[in-house]
C-alpha positions as CSV (number, residue, x, y, z in Angstrom):
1,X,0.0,0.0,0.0
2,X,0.7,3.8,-0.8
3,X,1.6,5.1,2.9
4,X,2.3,8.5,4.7
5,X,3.6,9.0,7.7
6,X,3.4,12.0,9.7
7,X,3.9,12.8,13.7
8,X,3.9,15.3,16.3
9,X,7.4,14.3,18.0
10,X,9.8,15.6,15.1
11,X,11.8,14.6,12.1
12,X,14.6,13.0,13.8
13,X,12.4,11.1,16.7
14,X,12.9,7.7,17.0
15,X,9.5,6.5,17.0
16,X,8.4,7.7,13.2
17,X,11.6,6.1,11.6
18,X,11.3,2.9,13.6
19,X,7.8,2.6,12.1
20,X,8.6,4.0,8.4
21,X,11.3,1.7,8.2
22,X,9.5,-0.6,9.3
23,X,7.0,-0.2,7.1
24,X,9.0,0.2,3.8
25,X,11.1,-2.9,4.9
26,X,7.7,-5.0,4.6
27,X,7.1,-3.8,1.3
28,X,4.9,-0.5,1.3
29,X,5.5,2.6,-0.6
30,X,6.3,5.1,2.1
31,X,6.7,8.8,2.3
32,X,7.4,11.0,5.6
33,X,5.9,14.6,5.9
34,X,6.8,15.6,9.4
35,X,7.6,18.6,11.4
36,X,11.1,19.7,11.4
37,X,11.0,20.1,15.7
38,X,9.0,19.0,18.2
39,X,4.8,19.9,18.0
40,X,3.1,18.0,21.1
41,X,0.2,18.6,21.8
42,X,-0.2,21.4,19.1
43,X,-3.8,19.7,18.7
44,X,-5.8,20.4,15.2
45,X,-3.4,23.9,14.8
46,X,-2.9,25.1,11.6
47,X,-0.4,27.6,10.1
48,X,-2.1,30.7,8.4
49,X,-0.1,33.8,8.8
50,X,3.5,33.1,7.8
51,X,4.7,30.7,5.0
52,X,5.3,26.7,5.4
53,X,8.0,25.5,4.5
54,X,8.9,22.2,3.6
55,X,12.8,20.3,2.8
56,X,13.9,17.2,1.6
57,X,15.4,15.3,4.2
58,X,18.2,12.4,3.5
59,X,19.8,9.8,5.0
60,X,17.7,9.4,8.0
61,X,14.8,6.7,6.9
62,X,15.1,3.9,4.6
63,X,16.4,4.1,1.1
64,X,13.2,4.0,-0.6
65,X,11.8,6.5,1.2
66,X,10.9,9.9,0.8
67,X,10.8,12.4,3.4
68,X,10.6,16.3,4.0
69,X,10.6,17.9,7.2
70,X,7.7,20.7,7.4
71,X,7.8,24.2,9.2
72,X,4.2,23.4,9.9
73,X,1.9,21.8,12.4
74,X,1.1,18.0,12.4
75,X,-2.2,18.9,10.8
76,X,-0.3,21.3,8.6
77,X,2.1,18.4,7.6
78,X,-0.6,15.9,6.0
79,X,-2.7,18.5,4.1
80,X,0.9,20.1,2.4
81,X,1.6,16.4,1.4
82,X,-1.8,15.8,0.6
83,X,-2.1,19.3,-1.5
84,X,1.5,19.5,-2.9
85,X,4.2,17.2,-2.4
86,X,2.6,13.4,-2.9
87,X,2.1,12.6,-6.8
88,X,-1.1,10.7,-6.0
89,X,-3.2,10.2,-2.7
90,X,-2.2,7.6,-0.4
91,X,-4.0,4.8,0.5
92,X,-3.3,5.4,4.4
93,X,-2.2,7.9,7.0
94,X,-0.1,7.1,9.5
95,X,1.1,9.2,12.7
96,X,3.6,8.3,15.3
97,X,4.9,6.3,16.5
98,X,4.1,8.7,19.5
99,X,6.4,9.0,22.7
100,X,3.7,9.1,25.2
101,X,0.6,7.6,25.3
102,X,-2.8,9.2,24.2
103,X,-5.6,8.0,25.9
104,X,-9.2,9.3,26.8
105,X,-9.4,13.0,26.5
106,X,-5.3,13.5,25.9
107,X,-6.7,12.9,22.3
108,X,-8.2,16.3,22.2
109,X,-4.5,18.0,22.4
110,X,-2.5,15.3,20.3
111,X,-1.2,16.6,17.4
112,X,-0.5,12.6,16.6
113,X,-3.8,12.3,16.6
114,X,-4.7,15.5,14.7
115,X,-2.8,14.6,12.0
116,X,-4.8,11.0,11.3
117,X,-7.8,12.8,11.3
118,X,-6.7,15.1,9.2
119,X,-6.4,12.0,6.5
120,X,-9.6,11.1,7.2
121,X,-11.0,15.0,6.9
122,X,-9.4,14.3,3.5
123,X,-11.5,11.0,2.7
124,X,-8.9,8.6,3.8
125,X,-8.1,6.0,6.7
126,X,-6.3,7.2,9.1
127,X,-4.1,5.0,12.2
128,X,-2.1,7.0,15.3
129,X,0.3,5.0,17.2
130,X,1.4,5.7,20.7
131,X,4.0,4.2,22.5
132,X,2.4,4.7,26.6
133,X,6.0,6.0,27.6
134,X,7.8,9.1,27.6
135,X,11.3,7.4,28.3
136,X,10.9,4.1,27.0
137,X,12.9,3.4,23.3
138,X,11.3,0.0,22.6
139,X,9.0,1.4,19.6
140,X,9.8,-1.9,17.6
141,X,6.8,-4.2,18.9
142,X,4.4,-1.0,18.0
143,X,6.3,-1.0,14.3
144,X,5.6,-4.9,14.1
145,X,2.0,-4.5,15.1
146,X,1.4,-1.6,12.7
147,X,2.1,-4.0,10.0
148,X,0.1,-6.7,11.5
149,X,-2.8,-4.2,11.4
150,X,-2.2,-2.7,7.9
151,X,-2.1,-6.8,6.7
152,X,-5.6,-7.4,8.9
153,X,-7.4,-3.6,7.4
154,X,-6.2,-4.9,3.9
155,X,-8.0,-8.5,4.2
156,X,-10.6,-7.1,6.4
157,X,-11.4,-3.6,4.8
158,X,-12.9,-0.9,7.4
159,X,-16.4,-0.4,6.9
160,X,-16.2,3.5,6.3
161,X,-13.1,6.2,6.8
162,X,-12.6,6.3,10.1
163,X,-9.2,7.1,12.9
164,X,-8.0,3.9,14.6
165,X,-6.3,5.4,17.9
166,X,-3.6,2.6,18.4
167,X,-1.9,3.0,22.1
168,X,1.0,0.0,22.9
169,X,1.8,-0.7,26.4
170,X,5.4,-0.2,26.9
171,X,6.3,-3.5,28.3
172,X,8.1,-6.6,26.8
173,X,6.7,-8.0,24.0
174,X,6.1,-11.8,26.5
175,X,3.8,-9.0,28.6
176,X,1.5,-7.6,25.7
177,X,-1.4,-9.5,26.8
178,X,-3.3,-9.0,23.5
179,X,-5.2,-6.6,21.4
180,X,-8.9,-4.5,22.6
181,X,-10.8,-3.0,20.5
182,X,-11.8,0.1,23.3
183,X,-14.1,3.1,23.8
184,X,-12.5,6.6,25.1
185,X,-12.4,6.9,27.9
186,X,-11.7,10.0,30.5
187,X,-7.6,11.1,31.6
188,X,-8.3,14.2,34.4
189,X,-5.4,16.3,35.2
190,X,-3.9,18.9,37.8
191,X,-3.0,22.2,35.9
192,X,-0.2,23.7,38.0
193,X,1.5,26.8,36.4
194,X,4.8,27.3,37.9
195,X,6.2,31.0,37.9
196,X,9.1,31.9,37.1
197,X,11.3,34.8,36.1
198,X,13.4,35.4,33.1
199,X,16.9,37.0,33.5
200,X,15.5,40.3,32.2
201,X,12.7,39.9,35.4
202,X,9.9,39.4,32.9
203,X,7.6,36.9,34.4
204,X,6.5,33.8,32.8
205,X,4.4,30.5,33.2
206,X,5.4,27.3,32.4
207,X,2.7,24.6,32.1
208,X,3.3,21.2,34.3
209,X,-0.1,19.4,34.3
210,X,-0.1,16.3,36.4
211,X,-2.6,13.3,36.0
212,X,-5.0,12.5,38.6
213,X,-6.9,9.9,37.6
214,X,-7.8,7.8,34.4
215,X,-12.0,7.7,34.4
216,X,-14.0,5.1,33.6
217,X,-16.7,7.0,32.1
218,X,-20.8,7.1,33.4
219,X,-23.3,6.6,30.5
220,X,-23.4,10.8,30.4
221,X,-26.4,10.3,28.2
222,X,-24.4,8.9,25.4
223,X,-25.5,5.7,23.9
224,X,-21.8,3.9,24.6
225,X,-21.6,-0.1,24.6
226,X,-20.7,-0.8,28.1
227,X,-19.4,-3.9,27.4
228,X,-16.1,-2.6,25.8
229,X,-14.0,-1.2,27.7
230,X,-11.9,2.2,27.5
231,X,-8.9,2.4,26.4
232,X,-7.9,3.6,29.7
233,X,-8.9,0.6,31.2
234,X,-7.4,-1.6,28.9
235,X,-3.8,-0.2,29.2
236,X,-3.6,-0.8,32.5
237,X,-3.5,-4.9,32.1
238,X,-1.1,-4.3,29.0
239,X,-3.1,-4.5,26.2
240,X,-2.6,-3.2,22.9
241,X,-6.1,-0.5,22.3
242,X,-7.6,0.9,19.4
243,X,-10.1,2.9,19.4
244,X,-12.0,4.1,16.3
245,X,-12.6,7.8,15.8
246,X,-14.6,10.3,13.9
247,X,-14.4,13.9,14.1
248,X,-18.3,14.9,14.0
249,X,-18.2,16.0,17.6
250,X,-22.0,16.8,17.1
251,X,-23.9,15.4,20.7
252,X,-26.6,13.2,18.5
253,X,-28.5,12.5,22.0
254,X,-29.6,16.4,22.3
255,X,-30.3,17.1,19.0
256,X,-34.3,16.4,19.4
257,X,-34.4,17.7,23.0
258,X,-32.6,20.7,21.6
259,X,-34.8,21.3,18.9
260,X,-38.3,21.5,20.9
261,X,-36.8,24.6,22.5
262,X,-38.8,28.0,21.5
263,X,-37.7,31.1,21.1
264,X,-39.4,34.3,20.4
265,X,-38.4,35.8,17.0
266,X,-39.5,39.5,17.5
267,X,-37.9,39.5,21.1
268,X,-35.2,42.3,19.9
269,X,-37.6,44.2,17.6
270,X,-38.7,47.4,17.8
């Protein structure tokens, strides 16, 4: 299959050229549009007042690949390859592999997760991959089971475009124990702004969030199979998640309740 690859983490992170190379060495034709630094949690941002820029990088991934590292967003990476520097759309999008996991409502901020569902704003399928560990370097059993999936989507095609939000346990690959297919679940978090002062005494914050508690989520009026656990859950006993997305946010459960409401259209008129 045609591939892309994007991520949040940067052209030179270890995580996207373990899974493009990876990816090429099983036979797909793979290109890399990435950022050219670092873009965590960067979310759906895109870059509309100053120019993108985009270069060819070399000698990084595998020799049949082709990469360029992007000024840009995440987001911003996908739609210039999408819009400008691919030949012909690809038959997937791929972002990560992510150092960190992102779980439950971390997906809101992920730009890896912003720059699937950009592909599948565009029309096509769309996989992030998350490696649940900021220091762990062991992105190899998330490569191998990104190949695994691509082989199991290409026998079993997905029934519509849609985000698979992939998250790998960082544990040995003896202590994966399996693969869930998961809900979203709910990650809450301590904002703590430090303050600190710069060595020209301006005063600045610097963000340093701490989790709480990972949520198993009530019923909060949304229809939501409780037999299928959240990804949150899931993680916990090592399991391998994915969790399909879509990004029509619309709340389909007040949509009628909504609609009986009245309101008077000569209120404000003279």
């Amino acid at each position: 299959m045609k591939l892309l690859i994007c991520n949040d983490d940067g052209i030179y992170a270890l995580g996207i050229r373990t899974l493009a190379d990876t990816l090429a060495a099983a036979g797909h034709e793979v290109a890399v549009v990435c950022p050219d630094r670092e873009r965590s949690a960067t979310g759906h941002g895109l870059t509309l007042h100053q120019p993108i820029r985009a270069e060819l990088v070399e000698s990084v991934f595998h020799s049949s690949i082709k990469a360029w590292a992007c000024s840009g967003t995440p987001a911003d990476c996908v739609k210039l390859a999408l819009w400008a520097l691919l030949d012909s759309p690809p038959d997937f999008v791929l972002s990560g592999i992510n150092q960190g996991a992102n779980l439950g409502t971390d997906i809101l901020y992920s730009g890896t997760v912003s720059a699937a569902m950009e592909g599948i704003i565009e029309g096509i399928p769309s996989v992030a991959l998350s490696l649940t560990s900021f220091t762990s370097k062991a992105f190899q059993p998330a490569a191998t089971f990104a190949v695994d999936l691509l082989d199991k989507i290409a026998s079993h095609p997905l029934p519509e475009v849609m985000l698979l939000n992939v998250n790998i346990p960082a544990v040995e690959l003896a202590e994966i124990a399996g693969v869930q297919i998961t809900r979203q679940g709910i990650r809450r978090y301590v904002d703590i702004f430090e303050k600190r002062v710069d060595p020209r005494g301006k005063t600045y914050y610097w963000l340093a969030g701490e989790l709480v508690e990972d949520v198993t989520p009530a019923k909060q009026g949304l229809d939501l199979p409780q037999d299928i656990p959240t990804d949150v859950e899931a993680i916990r006993h090592n399991y391998i998640t994915i969790t399909p997305l879509h990004y029509n946010l619309t709340y389909l459960d007040a949509l009628h309740p909504l609609s009986k409401w009245e309101f008077n259209k000569n209120k404000n008129q003279s």
